[in-house]
N, CA, C and O atoms as a Tinker XYZ file with bonds, in Angstrom:
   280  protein
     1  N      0.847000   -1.178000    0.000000    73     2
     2  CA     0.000000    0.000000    0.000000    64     1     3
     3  C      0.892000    1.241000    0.000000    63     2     4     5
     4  O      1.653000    1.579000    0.907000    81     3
     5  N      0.649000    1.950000   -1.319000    73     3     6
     6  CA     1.301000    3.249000   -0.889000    64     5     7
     7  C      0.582000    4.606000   -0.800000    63     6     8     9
     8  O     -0.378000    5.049000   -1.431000    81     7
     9  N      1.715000    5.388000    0.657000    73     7    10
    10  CA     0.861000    6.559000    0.616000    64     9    11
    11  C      1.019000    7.398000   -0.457000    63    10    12    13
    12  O      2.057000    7.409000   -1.120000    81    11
    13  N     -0.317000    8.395000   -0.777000    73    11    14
    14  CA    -0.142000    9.467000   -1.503000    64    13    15
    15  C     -0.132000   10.298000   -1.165000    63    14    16    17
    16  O     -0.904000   10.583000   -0.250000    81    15
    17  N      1.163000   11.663000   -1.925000    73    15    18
    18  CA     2.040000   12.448000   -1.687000    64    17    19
    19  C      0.547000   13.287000   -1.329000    63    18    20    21
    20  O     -0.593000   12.971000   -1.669000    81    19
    21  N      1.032000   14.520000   -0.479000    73    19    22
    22  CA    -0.414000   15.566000   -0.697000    64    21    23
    23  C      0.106000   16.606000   -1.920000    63    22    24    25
    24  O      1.233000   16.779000   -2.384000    81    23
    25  N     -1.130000   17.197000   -2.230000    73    23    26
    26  CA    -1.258000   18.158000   -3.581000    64    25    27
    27  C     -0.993000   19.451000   -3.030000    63    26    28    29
    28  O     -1.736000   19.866000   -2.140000    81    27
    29  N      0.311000   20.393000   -3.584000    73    27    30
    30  CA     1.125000   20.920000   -2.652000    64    29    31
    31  C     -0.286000   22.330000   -3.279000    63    30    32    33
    32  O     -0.936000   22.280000   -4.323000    81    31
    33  N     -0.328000   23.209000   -2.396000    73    31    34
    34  CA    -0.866000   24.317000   -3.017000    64    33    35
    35  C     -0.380000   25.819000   -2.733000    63    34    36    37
    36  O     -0.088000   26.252000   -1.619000    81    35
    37  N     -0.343000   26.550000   -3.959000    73    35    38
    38  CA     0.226000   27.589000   -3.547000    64    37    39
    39  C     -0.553000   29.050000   -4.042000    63    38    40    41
    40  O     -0.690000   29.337000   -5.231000    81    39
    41  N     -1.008000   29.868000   -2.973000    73    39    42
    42  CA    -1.697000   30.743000   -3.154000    64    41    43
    43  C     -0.940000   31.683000   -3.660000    63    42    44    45
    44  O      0.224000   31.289000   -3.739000    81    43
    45  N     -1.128000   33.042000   -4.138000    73    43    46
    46  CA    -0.482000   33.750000   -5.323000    64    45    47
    47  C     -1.343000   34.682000   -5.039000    63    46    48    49
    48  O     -2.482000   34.474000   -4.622000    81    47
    49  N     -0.567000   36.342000   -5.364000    73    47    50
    50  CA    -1.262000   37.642000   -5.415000    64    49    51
    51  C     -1.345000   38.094000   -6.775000    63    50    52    53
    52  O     -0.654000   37.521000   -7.617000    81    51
    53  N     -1.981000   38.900000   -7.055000    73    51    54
    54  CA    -2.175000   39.601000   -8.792000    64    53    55
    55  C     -0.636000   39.923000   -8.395000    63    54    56    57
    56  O     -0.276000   39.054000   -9.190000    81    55
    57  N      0.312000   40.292000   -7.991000    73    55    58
    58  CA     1.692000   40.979000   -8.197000    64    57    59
    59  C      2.317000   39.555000   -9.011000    63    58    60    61
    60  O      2.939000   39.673000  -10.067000    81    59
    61  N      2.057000   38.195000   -8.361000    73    59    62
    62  CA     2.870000   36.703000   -8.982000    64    61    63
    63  C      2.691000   36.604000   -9.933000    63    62    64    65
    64  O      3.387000   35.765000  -10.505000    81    63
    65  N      1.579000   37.424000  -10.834000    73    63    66
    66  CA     1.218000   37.108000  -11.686000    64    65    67
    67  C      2.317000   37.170000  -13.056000    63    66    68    69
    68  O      2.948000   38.211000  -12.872000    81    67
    69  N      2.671000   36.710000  -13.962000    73    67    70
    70  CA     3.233000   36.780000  -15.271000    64    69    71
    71  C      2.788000   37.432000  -16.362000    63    70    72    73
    72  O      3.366000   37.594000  -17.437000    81    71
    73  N      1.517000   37.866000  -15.950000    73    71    74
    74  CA     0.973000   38.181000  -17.367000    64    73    75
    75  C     -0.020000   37.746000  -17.129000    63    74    76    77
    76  O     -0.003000   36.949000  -16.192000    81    75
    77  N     -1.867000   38.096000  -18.040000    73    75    78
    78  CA    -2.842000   38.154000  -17.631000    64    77    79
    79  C     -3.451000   37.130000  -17.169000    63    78    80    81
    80  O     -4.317000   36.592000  -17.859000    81    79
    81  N     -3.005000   36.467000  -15.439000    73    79    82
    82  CA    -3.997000   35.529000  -15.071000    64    81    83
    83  C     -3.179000   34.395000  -15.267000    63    82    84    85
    84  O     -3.861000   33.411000  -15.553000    81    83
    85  N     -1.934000   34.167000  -15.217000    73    83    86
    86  CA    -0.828000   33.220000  -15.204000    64    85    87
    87  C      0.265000   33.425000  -14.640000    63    86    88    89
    88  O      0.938000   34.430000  -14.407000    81    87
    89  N      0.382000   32.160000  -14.410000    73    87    90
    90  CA     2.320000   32.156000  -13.329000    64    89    91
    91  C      2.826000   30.846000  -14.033000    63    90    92    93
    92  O      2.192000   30.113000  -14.791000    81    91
    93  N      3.961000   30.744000  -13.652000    73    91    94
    94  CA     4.944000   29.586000  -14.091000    64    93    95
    95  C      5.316000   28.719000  -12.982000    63    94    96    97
    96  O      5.625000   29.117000  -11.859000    81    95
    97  N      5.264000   27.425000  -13.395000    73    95    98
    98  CA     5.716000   26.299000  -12.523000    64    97    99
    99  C      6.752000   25.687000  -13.379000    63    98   100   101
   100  O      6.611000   25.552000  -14.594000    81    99
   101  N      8.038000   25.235000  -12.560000    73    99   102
   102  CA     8.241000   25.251000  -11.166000    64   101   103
   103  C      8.108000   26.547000  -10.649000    63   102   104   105
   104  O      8.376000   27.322000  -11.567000    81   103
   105  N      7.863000   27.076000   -9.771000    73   103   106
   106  CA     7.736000   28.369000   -9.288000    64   105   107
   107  C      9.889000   28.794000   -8.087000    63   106   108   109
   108  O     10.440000   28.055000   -7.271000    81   107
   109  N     10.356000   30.207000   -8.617000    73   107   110
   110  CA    11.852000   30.289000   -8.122000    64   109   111
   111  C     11.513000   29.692000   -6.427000    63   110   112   113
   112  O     12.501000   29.380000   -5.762000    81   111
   113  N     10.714000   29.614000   -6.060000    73   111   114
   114  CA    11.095000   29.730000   -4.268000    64   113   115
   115  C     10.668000   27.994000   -3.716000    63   114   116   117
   116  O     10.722000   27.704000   -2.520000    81   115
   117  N     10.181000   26.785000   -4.981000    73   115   118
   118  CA    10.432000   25.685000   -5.294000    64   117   119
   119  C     11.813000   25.232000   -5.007000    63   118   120   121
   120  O     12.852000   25.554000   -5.583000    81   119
   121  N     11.535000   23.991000   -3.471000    73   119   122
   122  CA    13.163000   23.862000   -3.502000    64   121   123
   123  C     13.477000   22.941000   -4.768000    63   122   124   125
   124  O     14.647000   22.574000   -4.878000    81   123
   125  N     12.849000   22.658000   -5.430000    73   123   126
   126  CA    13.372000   21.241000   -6.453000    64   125   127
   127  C     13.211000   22.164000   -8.175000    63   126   128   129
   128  O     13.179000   21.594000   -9.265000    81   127
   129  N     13.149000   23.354000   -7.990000    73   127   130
   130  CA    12.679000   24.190000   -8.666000    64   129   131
   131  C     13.234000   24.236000  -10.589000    63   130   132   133
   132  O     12.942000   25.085000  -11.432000    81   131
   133  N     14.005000   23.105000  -10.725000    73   131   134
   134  CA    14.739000   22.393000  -12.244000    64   133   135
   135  C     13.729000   21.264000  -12.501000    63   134   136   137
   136  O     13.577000   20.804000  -13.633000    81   135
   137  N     12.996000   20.795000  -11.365000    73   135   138
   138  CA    12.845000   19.464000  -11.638000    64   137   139
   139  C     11.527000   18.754000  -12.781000    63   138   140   141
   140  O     11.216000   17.595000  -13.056000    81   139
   141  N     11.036000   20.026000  -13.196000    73   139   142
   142  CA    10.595000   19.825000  -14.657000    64   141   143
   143  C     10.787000   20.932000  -15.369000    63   142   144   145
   144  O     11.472000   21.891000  -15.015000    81   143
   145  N      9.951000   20.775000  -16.782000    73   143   146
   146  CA    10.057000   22.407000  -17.742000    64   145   147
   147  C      9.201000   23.145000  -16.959000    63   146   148   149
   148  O      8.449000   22.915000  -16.012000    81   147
   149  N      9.663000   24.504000  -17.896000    73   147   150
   150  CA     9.030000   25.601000  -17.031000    64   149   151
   151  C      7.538000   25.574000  -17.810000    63   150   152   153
   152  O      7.601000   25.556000  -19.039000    81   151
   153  N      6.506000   25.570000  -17.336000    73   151   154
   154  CA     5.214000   25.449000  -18.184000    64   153   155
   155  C      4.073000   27.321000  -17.335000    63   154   156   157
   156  O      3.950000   27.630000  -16.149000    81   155
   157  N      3.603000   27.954000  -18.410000    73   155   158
   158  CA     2.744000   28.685000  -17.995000    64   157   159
   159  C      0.995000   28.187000  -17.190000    63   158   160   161
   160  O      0.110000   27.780000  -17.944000    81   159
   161  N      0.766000   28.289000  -15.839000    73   159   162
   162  CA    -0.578000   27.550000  -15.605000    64   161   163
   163  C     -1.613000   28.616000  -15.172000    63   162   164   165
   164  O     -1.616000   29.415000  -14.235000    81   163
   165  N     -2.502000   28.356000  -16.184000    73   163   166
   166  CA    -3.904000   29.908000  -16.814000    64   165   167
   167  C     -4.558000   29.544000  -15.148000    63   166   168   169
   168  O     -4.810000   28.441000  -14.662000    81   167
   169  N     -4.699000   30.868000  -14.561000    73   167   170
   170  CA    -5.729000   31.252000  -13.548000    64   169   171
   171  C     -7.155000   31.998000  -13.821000    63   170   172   173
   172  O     -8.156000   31.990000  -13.104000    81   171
   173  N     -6.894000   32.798000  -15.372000    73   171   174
   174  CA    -8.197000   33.522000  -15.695000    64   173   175
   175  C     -9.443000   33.078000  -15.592000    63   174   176   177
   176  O    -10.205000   34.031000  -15.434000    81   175
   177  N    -10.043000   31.959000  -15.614000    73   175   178
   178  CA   -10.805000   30.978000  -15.731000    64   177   179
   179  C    -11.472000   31.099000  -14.577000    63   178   180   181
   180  O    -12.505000   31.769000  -14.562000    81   179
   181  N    -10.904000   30.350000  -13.184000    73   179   182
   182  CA   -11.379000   30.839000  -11.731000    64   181   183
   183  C    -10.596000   30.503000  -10.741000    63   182   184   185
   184  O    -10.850000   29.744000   -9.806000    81   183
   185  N     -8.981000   31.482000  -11.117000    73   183   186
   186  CA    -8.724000   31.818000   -9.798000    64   185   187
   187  C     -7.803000   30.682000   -9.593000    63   186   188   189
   188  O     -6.875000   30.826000   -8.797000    81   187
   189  N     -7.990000   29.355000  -10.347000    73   187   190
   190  CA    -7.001000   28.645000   -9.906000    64   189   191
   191  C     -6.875000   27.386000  -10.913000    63   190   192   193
   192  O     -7.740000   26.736000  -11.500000    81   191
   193  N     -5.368000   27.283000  -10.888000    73   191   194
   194  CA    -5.135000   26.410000  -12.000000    64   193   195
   195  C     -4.004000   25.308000  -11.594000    63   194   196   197
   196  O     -3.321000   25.409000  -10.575000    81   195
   197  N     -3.884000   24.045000  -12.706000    73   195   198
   198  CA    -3.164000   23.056000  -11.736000    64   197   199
   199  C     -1.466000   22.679000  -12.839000    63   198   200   201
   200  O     -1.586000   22.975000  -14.028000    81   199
   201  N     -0.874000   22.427000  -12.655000    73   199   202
   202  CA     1.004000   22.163000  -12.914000    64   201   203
   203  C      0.350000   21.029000  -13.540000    63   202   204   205
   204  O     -0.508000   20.434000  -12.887000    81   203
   205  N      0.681000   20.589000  -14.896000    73   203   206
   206  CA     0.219000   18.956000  -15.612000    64   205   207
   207  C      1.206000   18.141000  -15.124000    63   206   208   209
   208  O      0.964000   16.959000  -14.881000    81   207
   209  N      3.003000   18.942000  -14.834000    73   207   210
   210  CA     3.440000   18.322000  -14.712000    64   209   211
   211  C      4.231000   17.736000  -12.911000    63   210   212   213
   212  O      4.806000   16.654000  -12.786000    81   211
   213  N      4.117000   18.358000  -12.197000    73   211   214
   214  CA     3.910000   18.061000  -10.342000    64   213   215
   215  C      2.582000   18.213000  -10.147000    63   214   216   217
   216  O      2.384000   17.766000   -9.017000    81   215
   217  N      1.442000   18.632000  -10.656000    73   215   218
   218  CA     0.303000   18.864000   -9.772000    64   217   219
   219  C      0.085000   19.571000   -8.513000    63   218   220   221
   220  O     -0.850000   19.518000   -7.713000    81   219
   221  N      1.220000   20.277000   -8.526000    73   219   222
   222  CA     1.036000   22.161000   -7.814000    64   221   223
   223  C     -0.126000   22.793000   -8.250000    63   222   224   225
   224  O     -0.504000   23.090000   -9.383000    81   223
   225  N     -0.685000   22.963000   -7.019000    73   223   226
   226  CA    -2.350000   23.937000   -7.810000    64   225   227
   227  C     -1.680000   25.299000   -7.194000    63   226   228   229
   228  O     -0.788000   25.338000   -6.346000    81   227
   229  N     -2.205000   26.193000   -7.705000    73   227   230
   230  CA    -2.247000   27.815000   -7.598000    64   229   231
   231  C     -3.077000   28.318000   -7.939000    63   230   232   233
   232  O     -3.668000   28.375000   -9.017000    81   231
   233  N     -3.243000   28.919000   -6.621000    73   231   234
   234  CA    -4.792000   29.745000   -6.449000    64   233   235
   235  C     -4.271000   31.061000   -5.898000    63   234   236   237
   236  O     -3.418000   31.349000   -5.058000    81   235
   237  N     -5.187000   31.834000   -6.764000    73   235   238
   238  CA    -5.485000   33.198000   -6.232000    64   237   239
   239  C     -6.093000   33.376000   -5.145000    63   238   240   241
   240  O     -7.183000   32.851000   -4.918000    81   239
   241  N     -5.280000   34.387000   -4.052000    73   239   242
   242  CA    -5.034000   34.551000   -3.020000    64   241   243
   243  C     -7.003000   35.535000   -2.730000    63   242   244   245
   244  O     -7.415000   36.401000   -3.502000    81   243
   245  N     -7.635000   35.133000   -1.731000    73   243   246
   246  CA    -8.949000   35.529000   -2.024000    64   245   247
   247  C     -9.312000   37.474000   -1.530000    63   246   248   249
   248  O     -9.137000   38.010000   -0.436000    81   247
   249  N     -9.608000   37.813000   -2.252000    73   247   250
   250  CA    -9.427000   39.078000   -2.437000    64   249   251
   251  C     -9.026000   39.943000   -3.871000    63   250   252   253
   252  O     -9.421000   41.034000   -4.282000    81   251
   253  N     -8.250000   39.146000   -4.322000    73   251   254
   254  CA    -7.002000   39.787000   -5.263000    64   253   255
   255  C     -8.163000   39.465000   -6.675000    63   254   256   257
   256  O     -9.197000   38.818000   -6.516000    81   255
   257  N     -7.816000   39.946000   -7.765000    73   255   258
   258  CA    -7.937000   40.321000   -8.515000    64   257   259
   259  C     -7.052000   40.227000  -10.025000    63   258   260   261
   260  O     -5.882000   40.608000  -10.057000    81   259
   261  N     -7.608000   39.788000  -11.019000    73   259   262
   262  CA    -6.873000   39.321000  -11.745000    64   261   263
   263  C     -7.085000   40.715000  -12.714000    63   262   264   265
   264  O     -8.233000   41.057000  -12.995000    81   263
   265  N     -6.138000   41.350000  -13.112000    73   263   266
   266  CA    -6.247000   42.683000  -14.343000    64   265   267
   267  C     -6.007000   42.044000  -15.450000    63   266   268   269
   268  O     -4.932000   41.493000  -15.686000    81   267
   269  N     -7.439000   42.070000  -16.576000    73   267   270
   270  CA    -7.397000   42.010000  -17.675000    64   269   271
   271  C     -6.626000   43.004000  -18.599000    63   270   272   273
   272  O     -6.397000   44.183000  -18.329000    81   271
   273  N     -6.173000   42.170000  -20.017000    73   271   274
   274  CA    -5.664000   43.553000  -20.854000    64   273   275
   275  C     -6.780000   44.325000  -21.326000    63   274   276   277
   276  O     -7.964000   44.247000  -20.997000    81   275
   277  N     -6.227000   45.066000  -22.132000    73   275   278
   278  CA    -6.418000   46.071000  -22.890000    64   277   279
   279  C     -8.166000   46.112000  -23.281000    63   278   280
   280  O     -8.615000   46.998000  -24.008000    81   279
């Protein structure tokens, strides 16, 4: 029987953001932070989105606000 790992989660302010409603995983403050590609994961949607490749979810921090473009 094996245990399963827990689903790490990491809340995020509009400042983490990358660009409209996205951040990048691995994220710099990741201690294993090489240990896949760097992939963009979309929050615009609602607030929270999941890593295909660790399954790091990131969620917007509740309050915050995602700024659309133009």
């Amino acid at each position: 029987m094996s245990a399963q790992q827990p689903t790490a989660v990491v809340e995020v302010t509009a400042q983490d953001l990358q660009g409209p409603g996205v951040v990048f995983c691995p994220n710099p403050k990741m201690a294993l932070w090489s240990s896949h590609p760097k992939v963009y994961v979309d929050l615009s949607h609602d607030g929270e989105g999941k890593c295909p490749y660790c399954g790091t979810v990131y969620r917007l921090k509740a309050g915050e606000k995602i700024a659309h473009g133009h």
